[in-house]
N, C-alpha and C positions, 0 to 999 in steps of 0.2 A: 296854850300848853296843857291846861288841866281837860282840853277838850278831847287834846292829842292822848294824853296819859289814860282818860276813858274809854278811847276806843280801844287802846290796847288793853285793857284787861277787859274787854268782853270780850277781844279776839281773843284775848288767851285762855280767857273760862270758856266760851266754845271749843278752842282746840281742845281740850282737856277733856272737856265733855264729848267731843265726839273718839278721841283716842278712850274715853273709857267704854263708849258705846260698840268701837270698834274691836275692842278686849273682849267685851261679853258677846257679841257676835262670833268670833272667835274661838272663843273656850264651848260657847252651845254649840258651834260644828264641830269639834273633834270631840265632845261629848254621843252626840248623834250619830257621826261616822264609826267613834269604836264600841258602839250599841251597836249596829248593822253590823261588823263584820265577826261580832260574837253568839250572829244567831242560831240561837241552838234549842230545841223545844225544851219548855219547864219540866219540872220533874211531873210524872202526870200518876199518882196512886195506881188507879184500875190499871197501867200497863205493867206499872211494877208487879200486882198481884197476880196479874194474870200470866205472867213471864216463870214465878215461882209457881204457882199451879201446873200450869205446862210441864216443865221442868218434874218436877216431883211427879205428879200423871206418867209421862213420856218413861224416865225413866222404871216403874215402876211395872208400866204397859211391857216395856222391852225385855223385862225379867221372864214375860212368859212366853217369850218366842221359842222360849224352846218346847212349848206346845205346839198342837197342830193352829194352823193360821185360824179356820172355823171358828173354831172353839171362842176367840176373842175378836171377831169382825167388826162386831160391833159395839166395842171398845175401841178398836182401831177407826172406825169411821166416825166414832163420837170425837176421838180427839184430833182428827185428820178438819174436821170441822169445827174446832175451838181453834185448831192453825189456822184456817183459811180467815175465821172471825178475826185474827190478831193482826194479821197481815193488812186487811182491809182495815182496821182502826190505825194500825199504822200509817198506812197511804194518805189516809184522808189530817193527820196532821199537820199545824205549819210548821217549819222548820225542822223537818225529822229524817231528812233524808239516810243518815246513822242509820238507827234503829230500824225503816224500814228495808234498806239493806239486808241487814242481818236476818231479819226474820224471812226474808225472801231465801238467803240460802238457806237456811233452816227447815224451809218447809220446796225446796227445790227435790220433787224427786229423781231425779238425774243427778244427783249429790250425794255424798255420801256420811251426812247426817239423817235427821230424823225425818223425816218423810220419805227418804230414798231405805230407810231401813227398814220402815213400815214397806215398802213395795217388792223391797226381797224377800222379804217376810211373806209377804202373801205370793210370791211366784214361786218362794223356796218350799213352802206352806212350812218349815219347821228351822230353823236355827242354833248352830252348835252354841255352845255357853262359853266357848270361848271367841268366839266370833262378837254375842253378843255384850259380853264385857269390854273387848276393845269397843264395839260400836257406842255402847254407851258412855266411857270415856271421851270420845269426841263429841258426842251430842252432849253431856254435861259440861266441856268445856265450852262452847257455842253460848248455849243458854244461861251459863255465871256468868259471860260477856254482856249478855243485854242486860240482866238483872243488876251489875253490875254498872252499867253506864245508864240505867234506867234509874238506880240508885244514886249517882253525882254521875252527873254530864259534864264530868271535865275532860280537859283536851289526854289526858293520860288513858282513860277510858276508850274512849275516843281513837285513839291512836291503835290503843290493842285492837279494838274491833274493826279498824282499816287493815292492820297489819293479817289479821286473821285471814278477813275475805279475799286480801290479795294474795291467801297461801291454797283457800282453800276455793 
């Protein structure tokens, strides 16, 4: 009897122990699982910086389209190449499909933000001020977007800048 009473509690300290082992196997998978489907890149400084550089440049560049295009060429092609650089450090992130998004239509000139206003700009060679006021109104709202989920990447953020690109 006392043989019989021993082997039951080892079976039952085994179970136990394997129900705690099968607890902690457990809880590490849906710790794992809702890390993967939260994947979202970290906050990264230099895009935040360079997002608000852009931003302030761009719009500041756009004040003087109502010059002849000449005159700031090359202004326009120094920051037409600060985009192309943003775009490509985007791309090459993990988890940032968001962000490079945005900066894609951003710098899409067939669109009718900042890149596309930089090419009317130069076909129009000059730009009325009220044209470039609305244009800079939606290029500022575009680029508060990234700055803005470049600043917290949370799903709100997130959400505006889906909502954007499926308007725009």
């Amino acid at each position: 009897m006392i043989k019989r009473f021993k082997s039951f509690q080892i079976l039952k300290i085994k179970r136990t122990s394997l129900m705690r082992s099968s607890l902690y196997i457990a809880v590490l998978t849906l710790f794992l699982v809702s890390c993967q489907s939260l994947k979202t890149a970290v906050f990264d400084q230099y895009a935040y910086q360079e997002a608000i550089s852009i931003k302030v440049e761009s719009l500041n560049l756009m004040d003087d389209a109502v010059d002849v295009y000449e005159d700031h060429e090359t202004e326009v092609q120094t920051l037409l190449l600060d985009l192309q650089k943003m775009v490509e450090y985007e791309k090459n992130k993990p988890d940032n499909e968001v962000s490079f998004a945005m900066w894609q239509v951003v710098t899409d000139k067939e669109r009718n933000l900042l890149s596309g206003f930089l090419e009317r700009w130069k076909e129009k060679n000059q730009l009325s001020e009220v044209f470039i006021n609305e244009a800079k109104g939606q290029v500022s709202e575009a680029l508060d977007l990234i700055i803005k989920y470049e600043a917290n990447k949370n799903k709100t953020n997130e959400t505006n800048i889906l909502n954007f690109l499926s308007t725009n």
